[in-house]
N, C-alpha and C positions, 0 to 999 in steps of 0.2 A: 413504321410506327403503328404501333395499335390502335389506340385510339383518336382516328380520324377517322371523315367521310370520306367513300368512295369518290365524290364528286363534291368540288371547294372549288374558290374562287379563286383569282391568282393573288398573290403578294400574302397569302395566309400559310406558315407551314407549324406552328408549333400544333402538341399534341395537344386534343381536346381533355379539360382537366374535372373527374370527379365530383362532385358537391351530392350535398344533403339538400334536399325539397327545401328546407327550412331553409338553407343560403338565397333561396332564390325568389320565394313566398312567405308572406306572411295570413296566419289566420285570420278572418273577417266571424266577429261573431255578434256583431253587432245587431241585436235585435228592433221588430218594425213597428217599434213601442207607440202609442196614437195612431196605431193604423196609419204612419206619414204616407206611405202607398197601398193603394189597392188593388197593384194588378200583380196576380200569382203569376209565379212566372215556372215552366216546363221546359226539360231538355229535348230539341229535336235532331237530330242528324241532320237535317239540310237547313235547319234557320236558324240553330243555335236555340240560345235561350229566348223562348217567345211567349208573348203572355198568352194562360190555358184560353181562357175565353177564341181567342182568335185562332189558336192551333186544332182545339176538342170541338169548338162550338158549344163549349159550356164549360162553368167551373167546378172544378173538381173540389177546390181548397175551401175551408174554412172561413166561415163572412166575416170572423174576427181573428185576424193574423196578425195579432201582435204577439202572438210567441214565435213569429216564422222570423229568419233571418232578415235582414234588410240588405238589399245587392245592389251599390249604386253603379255607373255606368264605367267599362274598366275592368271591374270586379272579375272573379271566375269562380262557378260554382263548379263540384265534382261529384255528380250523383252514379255512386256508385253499382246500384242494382242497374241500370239502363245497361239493355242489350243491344240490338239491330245492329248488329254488326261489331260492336261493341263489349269483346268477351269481360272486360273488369271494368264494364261501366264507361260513362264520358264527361269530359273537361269541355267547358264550354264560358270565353268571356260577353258578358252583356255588353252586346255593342246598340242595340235598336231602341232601347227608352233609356232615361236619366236613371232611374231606381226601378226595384220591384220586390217581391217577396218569393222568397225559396224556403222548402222546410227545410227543420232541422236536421232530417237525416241526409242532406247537404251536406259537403265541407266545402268553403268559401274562403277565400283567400285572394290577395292583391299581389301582384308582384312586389320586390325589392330593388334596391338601387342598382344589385347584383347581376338584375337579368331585365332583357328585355321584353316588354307583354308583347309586342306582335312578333316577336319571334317566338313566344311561349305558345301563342294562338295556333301557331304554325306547328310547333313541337308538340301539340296535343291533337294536333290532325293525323299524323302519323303511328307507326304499331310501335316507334322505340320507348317510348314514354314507358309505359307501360311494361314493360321485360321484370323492374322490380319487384309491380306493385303486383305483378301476377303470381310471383313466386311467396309474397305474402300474402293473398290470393287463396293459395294453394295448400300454405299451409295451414293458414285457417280453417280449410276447408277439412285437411288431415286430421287437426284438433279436437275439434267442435261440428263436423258434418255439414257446414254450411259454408260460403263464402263470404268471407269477411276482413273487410278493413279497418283497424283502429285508426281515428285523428293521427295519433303519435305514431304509429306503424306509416300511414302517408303521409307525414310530413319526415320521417327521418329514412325514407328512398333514399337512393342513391344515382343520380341521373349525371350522363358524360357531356358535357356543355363547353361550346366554346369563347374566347373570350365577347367584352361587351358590343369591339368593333365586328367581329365577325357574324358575332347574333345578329347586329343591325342590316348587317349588306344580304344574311340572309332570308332576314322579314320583310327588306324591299323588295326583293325579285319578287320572292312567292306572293306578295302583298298584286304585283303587279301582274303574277299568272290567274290569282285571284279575280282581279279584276277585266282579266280577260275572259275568264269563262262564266264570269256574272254577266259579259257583255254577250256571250254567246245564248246564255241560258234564258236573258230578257229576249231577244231574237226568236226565239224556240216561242216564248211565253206570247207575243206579240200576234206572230203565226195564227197560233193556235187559236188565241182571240179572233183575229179575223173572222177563220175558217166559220168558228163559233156566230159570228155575227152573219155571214152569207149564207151559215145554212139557215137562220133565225127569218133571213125576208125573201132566200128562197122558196122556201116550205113553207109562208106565208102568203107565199104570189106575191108580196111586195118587189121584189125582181122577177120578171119574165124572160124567156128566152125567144130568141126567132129565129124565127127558117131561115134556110141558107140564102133565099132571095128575099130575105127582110121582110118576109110575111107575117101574120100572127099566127101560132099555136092555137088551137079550139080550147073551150076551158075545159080547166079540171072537172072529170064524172066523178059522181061517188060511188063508192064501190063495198062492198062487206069482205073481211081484208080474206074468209074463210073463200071466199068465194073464186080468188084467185087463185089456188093449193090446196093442198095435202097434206097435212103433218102426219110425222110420226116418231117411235120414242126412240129413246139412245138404247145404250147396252140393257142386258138385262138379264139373269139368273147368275150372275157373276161375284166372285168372289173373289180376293186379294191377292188369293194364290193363282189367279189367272192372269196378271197382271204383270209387266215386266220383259215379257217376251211373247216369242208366237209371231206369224207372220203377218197377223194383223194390224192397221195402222188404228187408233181411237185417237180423235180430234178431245184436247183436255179442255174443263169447263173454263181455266183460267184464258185458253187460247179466246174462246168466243167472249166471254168478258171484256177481256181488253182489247180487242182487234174488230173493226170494221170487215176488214178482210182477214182471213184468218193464215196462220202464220204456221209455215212447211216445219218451222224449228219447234214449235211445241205444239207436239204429235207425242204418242208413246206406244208402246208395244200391247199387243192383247193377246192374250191362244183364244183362238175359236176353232172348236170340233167340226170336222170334217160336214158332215150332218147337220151343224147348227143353225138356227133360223133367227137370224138377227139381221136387224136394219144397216143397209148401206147408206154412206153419205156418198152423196154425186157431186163432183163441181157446178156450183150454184143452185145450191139448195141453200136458204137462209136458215140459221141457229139460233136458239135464244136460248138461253139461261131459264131455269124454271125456279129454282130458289136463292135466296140470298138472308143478310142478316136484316137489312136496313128497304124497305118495300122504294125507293128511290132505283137501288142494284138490278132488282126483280124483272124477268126480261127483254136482257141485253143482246140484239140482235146480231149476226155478223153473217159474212156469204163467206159462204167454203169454196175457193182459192186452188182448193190439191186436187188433182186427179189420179187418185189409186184406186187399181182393183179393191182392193181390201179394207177399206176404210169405214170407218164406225163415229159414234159420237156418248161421250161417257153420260152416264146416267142421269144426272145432275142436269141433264138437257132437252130439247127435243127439238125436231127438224121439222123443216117446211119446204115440200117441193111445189113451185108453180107449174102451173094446167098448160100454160101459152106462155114461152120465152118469146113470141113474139109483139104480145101484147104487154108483159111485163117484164121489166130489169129487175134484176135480182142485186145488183150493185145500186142500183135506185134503193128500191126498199129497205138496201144492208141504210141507207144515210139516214131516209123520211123515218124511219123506226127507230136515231138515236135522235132525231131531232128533237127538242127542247119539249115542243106541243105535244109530241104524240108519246115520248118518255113520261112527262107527267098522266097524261090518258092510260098508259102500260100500267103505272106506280098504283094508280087508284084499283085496279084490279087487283094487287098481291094481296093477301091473304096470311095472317098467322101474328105472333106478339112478341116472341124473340126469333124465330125465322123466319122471312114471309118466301108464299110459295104463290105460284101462279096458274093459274088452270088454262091451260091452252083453250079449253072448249071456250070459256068467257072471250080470250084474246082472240078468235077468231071470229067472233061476233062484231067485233068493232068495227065501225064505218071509218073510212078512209078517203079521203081527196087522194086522184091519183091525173098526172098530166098524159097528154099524146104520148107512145112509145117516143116517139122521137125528139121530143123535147125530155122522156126521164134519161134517158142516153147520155145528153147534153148536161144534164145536171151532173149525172152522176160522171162522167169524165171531167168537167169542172173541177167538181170536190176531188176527185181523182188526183187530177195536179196540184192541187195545194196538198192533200195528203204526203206526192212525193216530195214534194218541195221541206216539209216540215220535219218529214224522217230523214233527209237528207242533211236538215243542221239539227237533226238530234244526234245526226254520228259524229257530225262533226264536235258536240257535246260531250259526246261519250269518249271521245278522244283525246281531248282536252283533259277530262276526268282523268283517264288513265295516264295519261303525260307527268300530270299535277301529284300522282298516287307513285309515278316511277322516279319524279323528283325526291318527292316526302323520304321513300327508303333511302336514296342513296346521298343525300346531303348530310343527313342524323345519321349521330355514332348509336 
């Protein structure tokens, strides 16, 4: 038979039947006349419909949204311009408040007696949903040079659905793979708090460490952080056509951003001339980011991990080699440099109004608490193993993800 899923449950064999959007939805266009709520509500890829204040950290919408939709709990809105992954937009039902407000360029709609809402929830996670609405989509696009969906055009789709028993048995499981990787994903989120909080009364000295015969460490010197190192700049006289190959390795700004320690997988290719005079990165040499949008971002330090001959750091950065790896960790510093205190101390340095940038010369003026070698060691192995611990139930995450993503395809017709 055609129209079935690769993968069904047993005691199900008839063929999945046909319907119009409209058999299985109905339009909500009920507006949020008296302001009955006032929390706008925004579509997210990972929290659904969530109000802007809590998603943006500010509101974007209208202080009088009584011409916005009113979305009570249930509901599903469908905003169609959203991308992230999302080529014709995303369906998403309000499960987290009772009501809220969505604009009009929403289409909002309740399920029918026809179909089931958490198997629809489930059926708008997946790419089959969507096979119609793309091809009117598409043609929209053919028409009038843009992409575009009519009300009437997505509500008279045509989506392959099966009956009501077989919706329900398959909104339970996934309801329950759901709730297996929300248990995984708090797990991840928990971690991470920890970590967040040990380095918080580490780097305070509210925790100390001791010597291996229970002695005390001597306190923290202060120190001027230039005074430890060396910096020096990333690539430079370069240009896009040199980019992409060549035997060269360049460590990307996203790697030193997001990585503590920095990651062998995002590395990319550079030509450098035979002759050319450009800075190498060494394993442990600390990085930091030199601009960003948001003076919070501005930087972001990380110890370089790789040991290549060939290795560079893209422009958008700059390096720091320390004087005495015996007097100082460089996996230390990659931590005490994201910790809480000395990121806000970094942040008050950037510089600029829609990018801020950072002047190494300033950030190497900075004074700095720094403990005995042998107690930064201690720290930074510590944090070390909660690091592994964390990445190790993010794959676990991340596997689950993809589980839940090879279920989604092969259940839907």
């Amino acid at each position: 038979m055609k129209n079935v899923p690769k993968l069904r449950f047993k005691g199900f064999s008839d063929e999945w039947k046909k319907k119009h959007f409209s058999d299985m939805a109905e339009r909500v266009v009920s507006k949020n006349k008296g302001n009955i709520t006032k929390r706008p509500l925004t579509i997210s890829a990972q929290y659904g419909l969530i109000d802007q204040e809590e998603f943006f950290n500010k509101i974007i919408a209208s202080k009088n949204m009584e011409g916005y939709y009113l979305l009570n709990k249930g509901e599903f809105a469908y905003n169609k311009s959203y991308s992230n992954g999302y080529p014709f937009g995303a369906i998403k039902r309000l499960d987290k408040y009772e009501n809220g407000a969505v604009s009009t360029l929403y289409i909002c709609f309740k399920n029918t007696k026809k179909a089931n809402s958490d198997f629809l929830v489930q059926y708008f996670e997946s790419d089959k949903w969507y096979k119609e609405v793309s091809m009117i989509a598409v043609e929209g696009a053919r028409n009038h040079g843009l992409l575009n969906i009519s009300v009437t055009d997505f509500f008279d789709t045509i989506h392959t659905i099966p009956s009501l028993e077989e919706q329900e048995k398959i909104a339970n499981f996934l309801t329950k793979v759901d709730k297996v990787i929300e248990k995984q994903d708090e797990k991840v989120s928990n971690l991470e708090q920890y970590k967040k909080g040990m380095m918080q009364k580490i780097f305070s000295q509210e925790i100390r460490f001791k010597k291996d015969d229970g002695g005390e460490y001597p306190k923290w010197g202060k120190s001027r952080l230039g005074d430890l190192g060396e910096t020096y700049t990333g690539l430079s006289g370069k240009t896009k056509e040199n980019f992409g190959f060549g035997k060269g390795k360049y460590i990307t700004y996203m790697n030193v951003f997001k990585n503590i320690r920095s990651d062998i997988n995002m590395v990319d290719l550079v030509d450098i001339g035979e002759n050319e005079k450009q800075n190498n990165v060494l394993k442990g040499d600390i990085l930091f980011t030199t601009s960003s949008e948001t003076p919070e971002e501005v930087g972001m330090a990380s110890v370089c991990t790789i040991d290549e001959e060939e290795l560079y750091l893209n422009s958008f950065c700059f390096g720091f080699r320390l004087n005495d790896t015996n007097k100082s960790s460089s996996d230390f510093l990659a931590y005490f440099l994201r910790s809480p205190k000395i990121r806000l101390k970094i942040s008050i340095l950037a510089q600029g109004s829609t990018r801020y940038n950072l002047s190494k010369t300033e950030l190497m003026k900075m004074n700095i608490e720094m403990p005995y070698f042998e107690e930064q060691t201690k720290i930074a192995n510590f944090l070390s193993k909660i690091d592994s611990i964390v990445e190790k139930e993010k794959e676990k995450l991340e596997e689950l993800r993809v589980w839940k993503k090879g279920l989604l395809q092969e259940m839907f017709v």
